[in-house]
BALOBA-1460 file (C-alpha; in Angstrom, 3 decimals):
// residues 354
<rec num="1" residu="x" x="-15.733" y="6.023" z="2.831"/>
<rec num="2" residu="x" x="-14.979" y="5.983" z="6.690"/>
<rec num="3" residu="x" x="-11.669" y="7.457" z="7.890"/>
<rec num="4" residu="x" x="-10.291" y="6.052" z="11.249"/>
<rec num="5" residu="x" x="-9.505" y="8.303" z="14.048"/>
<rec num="6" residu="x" x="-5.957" y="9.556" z="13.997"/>
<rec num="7" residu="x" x="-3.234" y="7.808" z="16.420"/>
<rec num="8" residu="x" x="-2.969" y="9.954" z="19.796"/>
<rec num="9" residu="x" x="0.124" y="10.831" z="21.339"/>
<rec num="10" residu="x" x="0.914" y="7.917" z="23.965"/>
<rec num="11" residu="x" x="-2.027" y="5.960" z="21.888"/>
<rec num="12" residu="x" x="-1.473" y="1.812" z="21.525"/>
<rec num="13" residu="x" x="0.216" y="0.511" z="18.539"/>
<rec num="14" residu="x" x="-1.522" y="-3.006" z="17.494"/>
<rec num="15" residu="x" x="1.322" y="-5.502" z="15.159"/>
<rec num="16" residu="x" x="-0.383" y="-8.053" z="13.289"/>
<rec num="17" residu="x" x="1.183" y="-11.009" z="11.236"/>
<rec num="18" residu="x" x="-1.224" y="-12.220" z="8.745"/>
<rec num="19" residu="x" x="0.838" y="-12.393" z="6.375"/>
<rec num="20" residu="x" x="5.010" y="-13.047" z="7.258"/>
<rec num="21" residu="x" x="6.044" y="-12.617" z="11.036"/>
<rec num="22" residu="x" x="9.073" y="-11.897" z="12.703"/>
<rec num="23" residu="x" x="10.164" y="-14.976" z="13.275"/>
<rec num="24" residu="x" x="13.940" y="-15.168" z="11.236"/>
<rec num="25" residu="x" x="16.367" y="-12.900" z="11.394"/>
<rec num="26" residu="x" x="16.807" y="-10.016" z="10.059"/>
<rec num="27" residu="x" x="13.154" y="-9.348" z="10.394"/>
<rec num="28" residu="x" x="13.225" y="-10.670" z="14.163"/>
<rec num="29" residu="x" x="15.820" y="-7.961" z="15.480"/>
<rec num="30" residu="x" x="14.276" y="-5.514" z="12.930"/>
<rec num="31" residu="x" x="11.265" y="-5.562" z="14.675"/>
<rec num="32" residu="x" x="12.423" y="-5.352" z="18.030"/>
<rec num="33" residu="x" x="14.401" y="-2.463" z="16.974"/>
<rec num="34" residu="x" x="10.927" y="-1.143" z="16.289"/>
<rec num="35" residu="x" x="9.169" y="-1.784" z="19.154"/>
<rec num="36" residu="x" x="12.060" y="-0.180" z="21.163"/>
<rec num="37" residu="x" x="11.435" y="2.686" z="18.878"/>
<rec num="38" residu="x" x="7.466" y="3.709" z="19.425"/>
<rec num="39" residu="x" x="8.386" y="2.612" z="23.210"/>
<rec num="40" residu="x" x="10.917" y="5.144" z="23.556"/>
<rec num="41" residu="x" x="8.560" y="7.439" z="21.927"/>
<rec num="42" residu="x" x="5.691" y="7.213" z="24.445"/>
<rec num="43" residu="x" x="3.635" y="4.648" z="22.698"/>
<rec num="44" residu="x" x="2.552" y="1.480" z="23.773"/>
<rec num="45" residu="x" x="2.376" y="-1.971" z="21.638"/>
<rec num="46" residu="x" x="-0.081" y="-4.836" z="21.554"/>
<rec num="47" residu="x" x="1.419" y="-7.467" z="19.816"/>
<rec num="48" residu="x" x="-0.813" y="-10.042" z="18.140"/>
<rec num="49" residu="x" x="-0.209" y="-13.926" z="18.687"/>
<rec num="50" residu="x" x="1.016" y="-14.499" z="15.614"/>
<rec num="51" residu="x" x="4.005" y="-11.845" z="15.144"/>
<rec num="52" residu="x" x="6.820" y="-14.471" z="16.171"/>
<rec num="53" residu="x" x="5.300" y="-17.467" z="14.586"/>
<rec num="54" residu="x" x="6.111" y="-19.120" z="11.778"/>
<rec num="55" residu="x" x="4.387" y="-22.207" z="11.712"/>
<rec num="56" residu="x" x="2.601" y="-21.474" z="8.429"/>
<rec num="57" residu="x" x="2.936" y="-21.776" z="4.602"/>
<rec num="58" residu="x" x="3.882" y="-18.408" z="3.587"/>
<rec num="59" residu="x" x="2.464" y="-16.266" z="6.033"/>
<rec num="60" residu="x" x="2.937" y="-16.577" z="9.909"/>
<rec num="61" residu="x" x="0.313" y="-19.467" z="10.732"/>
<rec num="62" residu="x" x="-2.745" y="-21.160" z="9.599"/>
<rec num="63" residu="x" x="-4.879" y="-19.687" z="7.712"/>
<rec num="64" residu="x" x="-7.653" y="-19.987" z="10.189"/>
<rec num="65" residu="x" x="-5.144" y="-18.233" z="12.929"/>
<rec num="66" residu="x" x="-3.924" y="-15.559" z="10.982"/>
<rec num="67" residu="x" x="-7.734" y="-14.704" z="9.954"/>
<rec num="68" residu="x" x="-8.609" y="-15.075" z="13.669"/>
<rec num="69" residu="x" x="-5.844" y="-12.838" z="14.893"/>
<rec num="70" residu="x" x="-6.607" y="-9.856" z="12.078"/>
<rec num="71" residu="x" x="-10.490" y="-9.775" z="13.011"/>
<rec num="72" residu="x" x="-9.996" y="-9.822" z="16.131"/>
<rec num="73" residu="x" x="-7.161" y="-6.937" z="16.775"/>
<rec num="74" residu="x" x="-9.197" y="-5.105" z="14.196"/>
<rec num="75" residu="x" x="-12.397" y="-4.936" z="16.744"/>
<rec num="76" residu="x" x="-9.951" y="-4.458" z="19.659"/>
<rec num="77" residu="x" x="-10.898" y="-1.651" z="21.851"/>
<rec num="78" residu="x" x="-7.377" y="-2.253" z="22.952"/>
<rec num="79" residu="x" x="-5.199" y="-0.763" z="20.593"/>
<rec num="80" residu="x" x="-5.486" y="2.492" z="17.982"/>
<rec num="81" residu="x" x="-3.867" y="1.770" z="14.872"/>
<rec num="82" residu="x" x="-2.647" y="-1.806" z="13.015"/>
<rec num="83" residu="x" x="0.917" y="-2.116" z="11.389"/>
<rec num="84" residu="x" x="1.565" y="-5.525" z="9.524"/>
<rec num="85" residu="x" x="4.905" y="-7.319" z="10.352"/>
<rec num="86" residu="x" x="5.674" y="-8.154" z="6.706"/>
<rec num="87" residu="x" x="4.928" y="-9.194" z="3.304"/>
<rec num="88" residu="x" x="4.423" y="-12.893" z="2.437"/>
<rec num="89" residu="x" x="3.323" y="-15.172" z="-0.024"/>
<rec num="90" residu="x" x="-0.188" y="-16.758" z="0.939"/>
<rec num="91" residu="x" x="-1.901" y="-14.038" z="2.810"/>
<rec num="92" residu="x" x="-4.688" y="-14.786" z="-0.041"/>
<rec num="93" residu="x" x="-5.713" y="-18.217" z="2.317"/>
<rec num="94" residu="x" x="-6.466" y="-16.320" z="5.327"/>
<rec num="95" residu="x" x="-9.471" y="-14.518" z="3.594"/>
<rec num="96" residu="x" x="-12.260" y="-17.060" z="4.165"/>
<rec num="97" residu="x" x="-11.468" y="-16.493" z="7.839"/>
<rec num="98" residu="x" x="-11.404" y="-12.995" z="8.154"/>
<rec num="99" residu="x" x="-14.908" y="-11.679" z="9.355"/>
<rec num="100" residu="x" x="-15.184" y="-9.332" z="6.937"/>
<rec num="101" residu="x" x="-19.222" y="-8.623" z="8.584"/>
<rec num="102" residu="x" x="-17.514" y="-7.777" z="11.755"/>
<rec num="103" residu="x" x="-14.318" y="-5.647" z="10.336"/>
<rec num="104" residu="x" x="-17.166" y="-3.332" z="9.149"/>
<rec num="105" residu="x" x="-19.335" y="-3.276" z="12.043"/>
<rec num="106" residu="x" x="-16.101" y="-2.123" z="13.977"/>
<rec num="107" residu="x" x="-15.001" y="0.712" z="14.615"/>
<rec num="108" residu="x" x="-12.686" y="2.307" z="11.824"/>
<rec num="109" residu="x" x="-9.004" y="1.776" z="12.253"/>
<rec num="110" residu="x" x="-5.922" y="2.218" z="10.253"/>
<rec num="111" residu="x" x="-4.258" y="-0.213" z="8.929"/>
<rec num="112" residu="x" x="-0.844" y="-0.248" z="7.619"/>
<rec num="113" residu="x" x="1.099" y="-2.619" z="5.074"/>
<rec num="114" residu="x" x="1.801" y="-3.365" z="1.464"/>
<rec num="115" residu="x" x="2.570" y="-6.090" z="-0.898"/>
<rec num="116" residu="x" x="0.784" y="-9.257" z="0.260"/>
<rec num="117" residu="x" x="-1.112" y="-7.036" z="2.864"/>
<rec num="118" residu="x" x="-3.000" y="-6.039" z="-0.380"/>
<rec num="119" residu="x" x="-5.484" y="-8.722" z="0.368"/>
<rec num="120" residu="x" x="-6.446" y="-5.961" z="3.523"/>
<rec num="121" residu="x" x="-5.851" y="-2.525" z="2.370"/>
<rec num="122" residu="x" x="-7.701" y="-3.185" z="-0.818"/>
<rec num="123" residu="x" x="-10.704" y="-5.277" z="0.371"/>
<rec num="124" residu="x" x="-10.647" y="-3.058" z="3.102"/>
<rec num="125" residu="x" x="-11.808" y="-0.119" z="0.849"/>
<rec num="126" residu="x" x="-13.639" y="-2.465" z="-1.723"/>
<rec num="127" residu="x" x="-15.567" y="-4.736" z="0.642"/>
<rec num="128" residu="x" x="-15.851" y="-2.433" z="4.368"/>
<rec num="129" residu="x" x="-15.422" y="1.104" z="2.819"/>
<rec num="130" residu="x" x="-12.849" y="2.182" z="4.966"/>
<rec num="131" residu="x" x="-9.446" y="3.959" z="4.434"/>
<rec num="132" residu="x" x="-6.199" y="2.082" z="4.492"/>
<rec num="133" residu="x" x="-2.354" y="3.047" z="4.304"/>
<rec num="134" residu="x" x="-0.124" y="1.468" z="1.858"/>
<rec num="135" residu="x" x="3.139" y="1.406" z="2.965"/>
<rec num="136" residu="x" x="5.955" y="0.345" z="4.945"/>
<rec num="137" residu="x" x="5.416" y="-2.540" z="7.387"/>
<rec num="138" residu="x" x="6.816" y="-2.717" z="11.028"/>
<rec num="139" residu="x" x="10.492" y="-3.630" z="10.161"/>
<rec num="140" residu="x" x="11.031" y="-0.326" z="8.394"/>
<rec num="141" residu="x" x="10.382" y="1.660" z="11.218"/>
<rec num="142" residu="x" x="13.640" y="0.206" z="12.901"/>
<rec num="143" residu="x" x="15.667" y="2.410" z="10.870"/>
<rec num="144" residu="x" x="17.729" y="4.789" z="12.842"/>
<rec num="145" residu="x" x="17.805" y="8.117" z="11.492"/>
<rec num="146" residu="x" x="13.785" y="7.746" z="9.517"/>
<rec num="147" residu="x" x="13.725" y="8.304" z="6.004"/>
<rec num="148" residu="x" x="10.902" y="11.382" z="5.234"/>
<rec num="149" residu="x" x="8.937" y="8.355" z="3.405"/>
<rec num="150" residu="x" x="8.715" y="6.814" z="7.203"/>
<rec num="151" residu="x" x="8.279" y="10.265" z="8.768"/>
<rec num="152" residu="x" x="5.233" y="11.169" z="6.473"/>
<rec num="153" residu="x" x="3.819" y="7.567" z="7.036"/>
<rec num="154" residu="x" x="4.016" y="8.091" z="10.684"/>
<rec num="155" residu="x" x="2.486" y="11.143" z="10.197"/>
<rec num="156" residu="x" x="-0.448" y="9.989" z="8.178"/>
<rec num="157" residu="x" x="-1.453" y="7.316" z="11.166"/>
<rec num="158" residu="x" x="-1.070" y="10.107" z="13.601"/>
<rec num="159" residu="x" x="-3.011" y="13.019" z="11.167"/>
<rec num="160" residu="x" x="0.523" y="15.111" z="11.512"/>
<rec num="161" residu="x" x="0.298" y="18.182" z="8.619"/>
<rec num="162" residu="x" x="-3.286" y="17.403" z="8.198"/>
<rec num="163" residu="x" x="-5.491" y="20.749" z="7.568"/>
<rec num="164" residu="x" x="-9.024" y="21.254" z="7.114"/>
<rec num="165" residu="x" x="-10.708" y="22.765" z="4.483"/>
<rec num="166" residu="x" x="-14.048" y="23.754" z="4.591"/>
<rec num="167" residu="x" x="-14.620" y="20.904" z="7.073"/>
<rec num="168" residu="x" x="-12.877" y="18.551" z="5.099"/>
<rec num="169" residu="x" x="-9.537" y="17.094" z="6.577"/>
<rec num="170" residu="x" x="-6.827" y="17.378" z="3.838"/>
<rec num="171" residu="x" x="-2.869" y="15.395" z="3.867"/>
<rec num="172" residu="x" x="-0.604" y="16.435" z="0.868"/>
<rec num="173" residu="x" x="2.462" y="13.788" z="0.163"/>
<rec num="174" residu="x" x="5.202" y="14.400" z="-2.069"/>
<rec num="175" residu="x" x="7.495" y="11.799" z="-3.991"/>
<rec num="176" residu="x" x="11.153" y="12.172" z="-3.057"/>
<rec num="177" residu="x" x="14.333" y="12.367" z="-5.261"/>
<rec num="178" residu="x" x="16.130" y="9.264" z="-5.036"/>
<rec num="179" residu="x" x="15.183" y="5.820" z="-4.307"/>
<rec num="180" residu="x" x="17.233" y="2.234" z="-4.278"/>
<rec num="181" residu="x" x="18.061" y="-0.705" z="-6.129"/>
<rec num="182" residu="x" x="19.605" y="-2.491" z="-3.830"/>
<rec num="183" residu="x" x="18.158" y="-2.866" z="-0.291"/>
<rec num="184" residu="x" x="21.564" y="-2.728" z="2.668"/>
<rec num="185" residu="x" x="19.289" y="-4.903" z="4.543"/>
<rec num="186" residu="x" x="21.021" y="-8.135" z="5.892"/>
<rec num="187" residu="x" x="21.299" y="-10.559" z="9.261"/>
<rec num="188" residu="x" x="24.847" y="-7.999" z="10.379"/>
<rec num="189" residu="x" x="22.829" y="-4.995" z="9.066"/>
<rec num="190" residu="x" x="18.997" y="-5.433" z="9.665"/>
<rec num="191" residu="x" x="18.207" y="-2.084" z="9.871"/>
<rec num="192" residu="x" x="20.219" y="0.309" z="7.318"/>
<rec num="193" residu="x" x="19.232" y="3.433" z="5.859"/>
<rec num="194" residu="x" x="18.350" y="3.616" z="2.267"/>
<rec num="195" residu="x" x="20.851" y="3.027" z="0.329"/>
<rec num="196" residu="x" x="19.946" y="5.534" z="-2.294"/>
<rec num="197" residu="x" x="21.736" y="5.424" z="-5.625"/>
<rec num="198" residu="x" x="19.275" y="6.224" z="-8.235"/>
<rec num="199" residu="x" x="17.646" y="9.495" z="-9.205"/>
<rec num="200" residu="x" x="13.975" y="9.434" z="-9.617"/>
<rec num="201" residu="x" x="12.672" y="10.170" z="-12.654"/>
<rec num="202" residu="x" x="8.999" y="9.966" z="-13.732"/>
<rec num="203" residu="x" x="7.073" y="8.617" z="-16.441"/>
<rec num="204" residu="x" x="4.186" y="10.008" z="-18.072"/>
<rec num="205" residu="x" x="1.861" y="9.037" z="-20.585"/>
<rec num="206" residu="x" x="-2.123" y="9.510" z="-21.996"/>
<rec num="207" residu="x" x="-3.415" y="7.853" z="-24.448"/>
<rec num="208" residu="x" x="-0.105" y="5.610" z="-24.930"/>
<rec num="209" residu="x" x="2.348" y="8.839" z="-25.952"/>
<rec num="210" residu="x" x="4.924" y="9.972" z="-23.385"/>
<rec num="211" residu="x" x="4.413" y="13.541" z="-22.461"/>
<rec num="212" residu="x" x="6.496" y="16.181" z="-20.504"/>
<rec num="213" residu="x" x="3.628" y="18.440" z="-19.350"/>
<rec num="214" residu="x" x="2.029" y="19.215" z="-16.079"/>
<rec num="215" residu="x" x="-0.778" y="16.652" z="-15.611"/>
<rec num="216" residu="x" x="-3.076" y="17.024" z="-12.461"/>
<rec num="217" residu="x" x="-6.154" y="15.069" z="-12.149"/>
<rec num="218" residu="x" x="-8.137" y="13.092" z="-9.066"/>
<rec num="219" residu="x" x="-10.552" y="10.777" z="-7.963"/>
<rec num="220" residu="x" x="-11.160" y="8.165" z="-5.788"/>
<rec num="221" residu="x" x="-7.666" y="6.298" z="-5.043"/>
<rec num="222" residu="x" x="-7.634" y="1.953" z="-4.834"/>
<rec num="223" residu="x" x="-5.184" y="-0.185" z="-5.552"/>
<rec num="224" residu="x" x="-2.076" y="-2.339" z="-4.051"/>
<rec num="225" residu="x" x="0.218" y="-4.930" z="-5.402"/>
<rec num="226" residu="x" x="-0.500" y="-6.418" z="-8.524"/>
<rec num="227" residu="x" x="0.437" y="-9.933" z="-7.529"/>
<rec num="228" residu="x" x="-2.166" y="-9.899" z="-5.172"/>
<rec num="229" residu="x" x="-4.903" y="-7.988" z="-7.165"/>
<rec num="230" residu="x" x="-4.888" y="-10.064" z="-10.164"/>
<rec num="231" residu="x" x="-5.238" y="-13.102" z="-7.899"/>
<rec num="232" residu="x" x="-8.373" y="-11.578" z="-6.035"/>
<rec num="233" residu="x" x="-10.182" y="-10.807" z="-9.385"/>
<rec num="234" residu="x" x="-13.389" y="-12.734" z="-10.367"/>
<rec num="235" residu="x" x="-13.067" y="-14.530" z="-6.949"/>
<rec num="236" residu="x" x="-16.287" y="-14.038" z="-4.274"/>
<rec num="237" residu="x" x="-13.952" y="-11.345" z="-2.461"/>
<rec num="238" residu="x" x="-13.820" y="-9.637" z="-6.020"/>
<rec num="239" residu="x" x="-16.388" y="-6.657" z="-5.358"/>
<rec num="240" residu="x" x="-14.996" y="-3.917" z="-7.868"/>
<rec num="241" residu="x" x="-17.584" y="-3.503" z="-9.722"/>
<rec num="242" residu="x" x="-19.762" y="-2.520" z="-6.774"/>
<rec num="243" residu="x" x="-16.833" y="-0.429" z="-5.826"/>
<rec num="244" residu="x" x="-17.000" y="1.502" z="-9.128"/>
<rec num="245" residu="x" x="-20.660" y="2.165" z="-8.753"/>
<rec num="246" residu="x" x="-20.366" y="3.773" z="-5.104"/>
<rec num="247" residu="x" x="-17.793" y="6.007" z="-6.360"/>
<rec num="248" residu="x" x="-18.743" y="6.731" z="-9.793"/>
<rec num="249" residu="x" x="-19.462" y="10.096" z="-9.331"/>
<rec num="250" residu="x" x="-15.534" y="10.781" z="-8.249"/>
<rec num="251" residu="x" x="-14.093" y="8.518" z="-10.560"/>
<rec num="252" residu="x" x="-11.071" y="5.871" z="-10.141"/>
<rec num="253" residu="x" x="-7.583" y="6.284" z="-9.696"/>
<rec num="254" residu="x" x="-5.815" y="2.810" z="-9.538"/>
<rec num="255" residu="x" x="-2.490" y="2.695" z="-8.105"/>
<rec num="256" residu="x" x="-0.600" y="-0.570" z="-9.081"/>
<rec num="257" residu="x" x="3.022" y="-1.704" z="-8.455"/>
<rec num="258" residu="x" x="4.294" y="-5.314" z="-8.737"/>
<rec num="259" residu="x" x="7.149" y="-7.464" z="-7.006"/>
<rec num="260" residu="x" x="7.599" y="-11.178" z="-9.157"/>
<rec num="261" residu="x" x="6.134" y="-10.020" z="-11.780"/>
<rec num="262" residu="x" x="8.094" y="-9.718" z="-14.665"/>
<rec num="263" residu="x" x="6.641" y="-7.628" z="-17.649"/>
<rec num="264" residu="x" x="4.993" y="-10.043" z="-19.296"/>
<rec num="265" residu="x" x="3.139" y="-10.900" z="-16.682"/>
<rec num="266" residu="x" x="2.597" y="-7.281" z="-15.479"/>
<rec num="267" residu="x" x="1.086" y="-6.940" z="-19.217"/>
<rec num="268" residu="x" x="-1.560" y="-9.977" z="-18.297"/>
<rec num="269" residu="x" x="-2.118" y="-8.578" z="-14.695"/>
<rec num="270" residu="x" x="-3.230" y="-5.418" z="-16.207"/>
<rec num="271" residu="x" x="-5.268" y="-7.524" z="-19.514"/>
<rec num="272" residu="x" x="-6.986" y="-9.518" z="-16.997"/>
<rec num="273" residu="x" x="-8.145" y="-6.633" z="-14.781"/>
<rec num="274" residu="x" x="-9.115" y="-4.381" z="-17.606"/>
<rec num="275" residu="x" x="-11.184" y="-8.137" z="-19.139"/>
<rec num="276" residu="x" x="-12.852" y="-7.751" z="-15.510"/>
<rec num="277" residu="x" x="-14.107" y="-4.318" z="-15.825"/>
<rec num="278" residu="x" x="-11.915" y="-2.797" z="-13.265"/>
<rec num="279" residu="x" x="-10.855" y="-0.389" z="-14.856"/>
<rec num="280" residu="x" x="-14.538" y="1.403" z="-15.876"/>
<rec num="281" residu="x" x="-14.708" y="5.265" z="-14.823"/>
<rec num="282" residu="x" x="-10.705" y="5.634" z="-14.331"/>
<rec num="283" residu="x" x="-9.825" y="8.780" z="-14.222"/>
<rec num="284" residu="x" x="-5.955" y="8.010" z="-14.070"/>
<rec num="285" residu="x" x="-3.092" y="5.757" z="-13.375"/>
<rec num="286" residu="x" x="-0.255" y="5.891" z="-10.902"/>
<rec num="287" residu="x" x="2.148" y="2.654" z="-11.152"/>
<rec num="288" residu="x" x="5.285" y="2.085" z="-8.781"/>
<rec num="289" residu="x" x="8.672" y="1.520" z="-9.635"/>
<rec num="290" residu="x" x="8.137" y="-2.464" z="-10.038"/>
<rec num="291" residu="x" x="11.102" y="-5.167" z="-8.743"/>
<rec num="292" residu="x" x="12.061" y="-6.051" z="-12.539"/>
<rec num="293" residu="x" x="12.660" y="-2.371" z="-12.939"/>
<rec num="294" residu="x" x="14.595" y="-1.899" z="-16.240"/>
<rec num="295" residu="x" x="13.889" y="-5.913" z="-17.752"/>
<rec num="296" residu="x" x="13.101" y="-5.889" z="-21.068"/>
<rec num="297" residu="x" x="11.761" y="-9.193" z="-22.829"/>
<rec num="298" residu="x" x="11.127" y="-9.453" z="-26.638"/>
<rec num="299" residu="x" x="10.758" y="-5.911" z="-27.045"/>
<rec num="300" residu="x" x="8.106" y="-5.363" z="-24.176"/>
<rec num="301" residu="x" x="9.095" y="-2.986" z="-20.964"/>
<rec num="302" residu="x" x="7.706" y="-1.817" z="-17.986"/>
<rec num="303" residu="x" x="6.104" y="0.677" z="-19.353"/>
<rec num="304" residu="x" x="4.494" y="-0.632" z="-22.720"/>
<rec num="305" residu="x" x="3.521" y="-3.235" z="-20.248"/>
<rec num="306" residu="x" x="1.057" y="-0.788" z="-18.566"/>
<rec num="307" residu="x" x="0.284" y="1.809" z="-21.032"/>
<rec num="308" residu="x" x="-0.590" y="-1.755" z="-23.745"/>
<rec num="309" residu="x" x="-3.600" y="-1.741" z="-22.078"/>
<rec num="310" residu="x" x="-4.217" y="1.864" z="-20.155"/>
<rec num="311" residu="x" x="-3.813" y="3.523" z="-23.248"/>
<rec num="312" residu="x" x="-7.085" y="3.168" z="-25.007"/>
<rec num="313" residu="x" x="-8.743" y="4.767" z="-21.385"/>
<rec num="314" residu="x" x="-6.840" y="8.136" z="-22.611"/>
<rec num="315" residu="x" x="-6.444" y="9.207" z="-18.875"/>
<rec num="316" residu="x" x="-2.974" y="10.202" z="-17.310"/>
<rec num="317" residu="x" x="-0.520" y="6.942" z="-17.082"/>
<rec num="318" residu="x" x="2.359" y="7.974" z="-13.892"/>
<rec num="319" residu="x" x="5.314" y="5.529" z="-13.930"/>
<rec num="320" residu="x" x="7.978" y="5.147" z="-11.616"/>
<rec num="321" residu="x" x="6.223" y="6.337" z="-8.825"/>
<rec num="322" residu="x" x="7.519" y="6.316" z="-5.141"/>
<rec num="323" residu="x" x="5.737" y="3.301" z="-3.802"/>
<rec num="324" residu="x" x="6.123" y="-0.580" z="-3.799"/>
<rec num="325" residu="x" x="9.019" y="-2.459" z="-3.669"/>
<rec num="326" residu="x" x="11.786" y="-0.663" z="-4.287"/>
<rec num="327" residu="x" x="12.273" y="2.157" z="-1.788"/>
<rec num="328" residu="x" x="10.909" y="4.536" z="-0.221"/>
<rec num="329" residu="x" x="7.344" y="4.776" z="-0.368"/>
<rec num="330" residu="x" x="4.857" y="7.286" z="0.281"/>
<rec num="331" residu="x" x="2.282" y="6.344" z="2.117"/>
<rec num="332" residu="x" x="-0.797" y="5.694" z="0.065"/>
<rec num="333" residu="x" x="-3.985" y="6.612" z="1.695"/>
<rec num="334" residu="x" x="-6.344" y="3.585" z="-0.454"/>
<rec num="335" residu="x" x="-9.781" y="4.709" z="-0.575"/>
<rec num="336" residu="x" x="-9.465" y="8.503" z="-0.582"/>
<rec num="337" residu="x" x="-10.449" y="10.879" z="-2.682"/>
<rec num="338" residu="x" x="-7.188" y="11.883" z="-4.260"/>
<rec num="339" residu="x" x="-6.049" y="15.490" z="-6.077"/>
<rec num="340" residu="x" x="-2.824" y="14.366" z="-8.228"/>
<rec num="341" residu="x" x="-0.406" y="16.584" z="-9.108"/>
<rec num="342" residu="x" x="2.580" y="16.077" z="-10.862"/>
<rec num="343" residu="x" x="5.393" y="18.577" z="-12.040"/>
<rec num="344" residu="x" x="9.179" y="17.692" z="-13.885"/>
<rec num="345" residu="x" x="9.737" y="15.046" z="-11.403"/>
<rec num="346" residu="x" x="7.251" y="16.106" z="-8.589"/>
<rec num="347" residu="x" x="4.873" y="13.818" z="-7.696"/>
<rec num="348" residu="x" x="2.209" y="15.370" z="-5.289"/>
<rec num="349" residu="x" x="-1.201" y="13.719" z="-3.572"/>
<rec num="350" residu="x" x="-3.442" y="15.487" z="-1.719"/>
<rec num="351" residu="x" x="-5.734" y="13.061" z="-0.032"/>
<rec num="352" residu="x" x="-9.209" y="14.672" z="0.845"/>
<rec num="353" residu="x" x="-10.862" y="12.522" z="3.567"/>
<rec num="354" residu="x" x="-14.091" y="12.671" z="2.471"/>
């Protein structure tokens, strides 16, 4: 797995749109906000040409011009690090034209998004074997007073808190207490704090029973949004099974949230990529809080919706997890090798960049 070099102090920013850009408010002022931000800071930006565009069908532009613009800030000597300007819908088109030869003849570089970004951060470790963050895209960082899920993202692109052990560069992440239902976010308000209502309260499960133990356990960590992963599998960009073989030695931890899936179709997401053989040497499980959090539908619930089908595995199944779409995330360093951890309601990852 190759690790990109950590974001300097007064290093270049790169924004990307590959998927949604900035176009419509509140996202356009959002991001501005956010530019204003790393300026301020000492950091530079390079934005790409499609971050204001929105001449596309659910992402920012054509397919061939949103695969054009991520290949080529990817192998920019210009900038350091990549943050996606949003989710989308169709970020699945621009695939045939990314150069997926040239992202891994480049030089390694992090790259940061989630949801439809998936069809990155994932093939990125799958296809190019090289570390991605899933996480919060360029809007979020227009928040005034940063939520510690944006201060240890930051701090994961800039290798803040890292340590090294026995030559091995370490990052431990925690999960946090509270989380929203209900996102502030509007055209008069496009850049509120997290409007945090719920406590967090974690799930746990092996071999289909709910447990209340301390469970730790690690391996090789992949995974994204559902939506997009199902979509990907048995397609020519599908290259799992490869993946699996590399790292069969460490094992698998998939981490999996969802955002229109409902739990039904979470339940086929996760049938269809256990049919696939995804799923061979997992060593665990670590699912988000999804967007039809607490939806129940002819008996079935977010949970039996997952454990259904990770149960028979009879590895460690964590629900509820701080990532995805319900806020805030931790930022989820795809591709490492992963030490999980999890106490009461304490979820910890220590990533091992090796």
């Amino acid at each position: 797995m190759r690790y990109p070099e950590f974001l300097s102090e007064g290093g270049i920013i790169g924004f990307v749109a590959p998927s949604f850009g900035c176009a419509t408010e509140p996202y356009k002022t959002a991001f501005g906000m956010t530019i204003k931000r790393f300026e301020k800071e000492g950091y530079t930006v390079e934005l790409g040409p499609n971050c204001y565009e929105d001449k596309g069908i659910g992402i920012s532009n054509t397919p061939q011009e949103c695969g054009k613009e991520l290949t080529q800030m990817y192998e920019s000597n210009v900038n350091d690090v990549l943050i996606s300007c949003g989710g989308g819908e169709l970020m699945c088109e621009i695939l045939p034209y990314v150069d997926f030869d040239r992202i891994k003849a480049a030089k390694p570089k992090w790259y940061l998004g989630y949801s439809d970004n998936t069809n990155f951060t994932f093939l990125q470790n799958t296809i190019a074997d090289t570390a991605s963050v899933y996480g919060p895209c360029a809007g979020a960082f227009a928040m005034k007073d940063w939520h510690q899920a944006l201060v240890d993202t930051f701090d994961v692109l800039r290798g803040k808190g890292c340590k090294n052990n026995n030559g091995v560069v370490e990052k431990q992440v925690h999960g946090y207490d509270t989380w929203e239902r209900e996102s502030l976010k509007n055209e008069e308000n496009p850049a509120p704090q997290y409007n945090l209502t719920e406590k967090k309260i974690l799930r746990k499960y092996v071999g289909g029973d709910e447990c209340d133990t301390e469970i730790a356990f690690e391996g090789r960590l992949v995974g994204g949004c559902m939506d997009c992963l199902v979509n990907l599998t048995g397609t020519s960009f599908d290259k799992v099974k490869e993946f699996n073989e590399r790292y069969a030695d460490d094992g698998i931890i998939w981490f999996l949230e969802s955002c229109d899936l409902n739990v039904f179709a979470i339940r086929r997401a996760m049938w269809q990529m256990d049919n696939a053989g995804w799923f061979k040497n997992v060593k665990g499980f670590l699912i988000g809080r999804p967007l039809c959090y607490g939806q129940e539908m002819m008996g079935l619930d977010q949970y039996r919706a997952v454990t259904g089908i990770a149960a028979k595995y009879n590895v460690p199944v964590i629900m509820d997890c701080d990532f995805g779409h319900l806020s805030p995330s931790m930022p989820i360093v795809s591709g490492a090798y992963t030490q999980v951890k999890v106490k009461d309601n304490d979820l910890s990852l220590n990533y091992r960049f090796c």
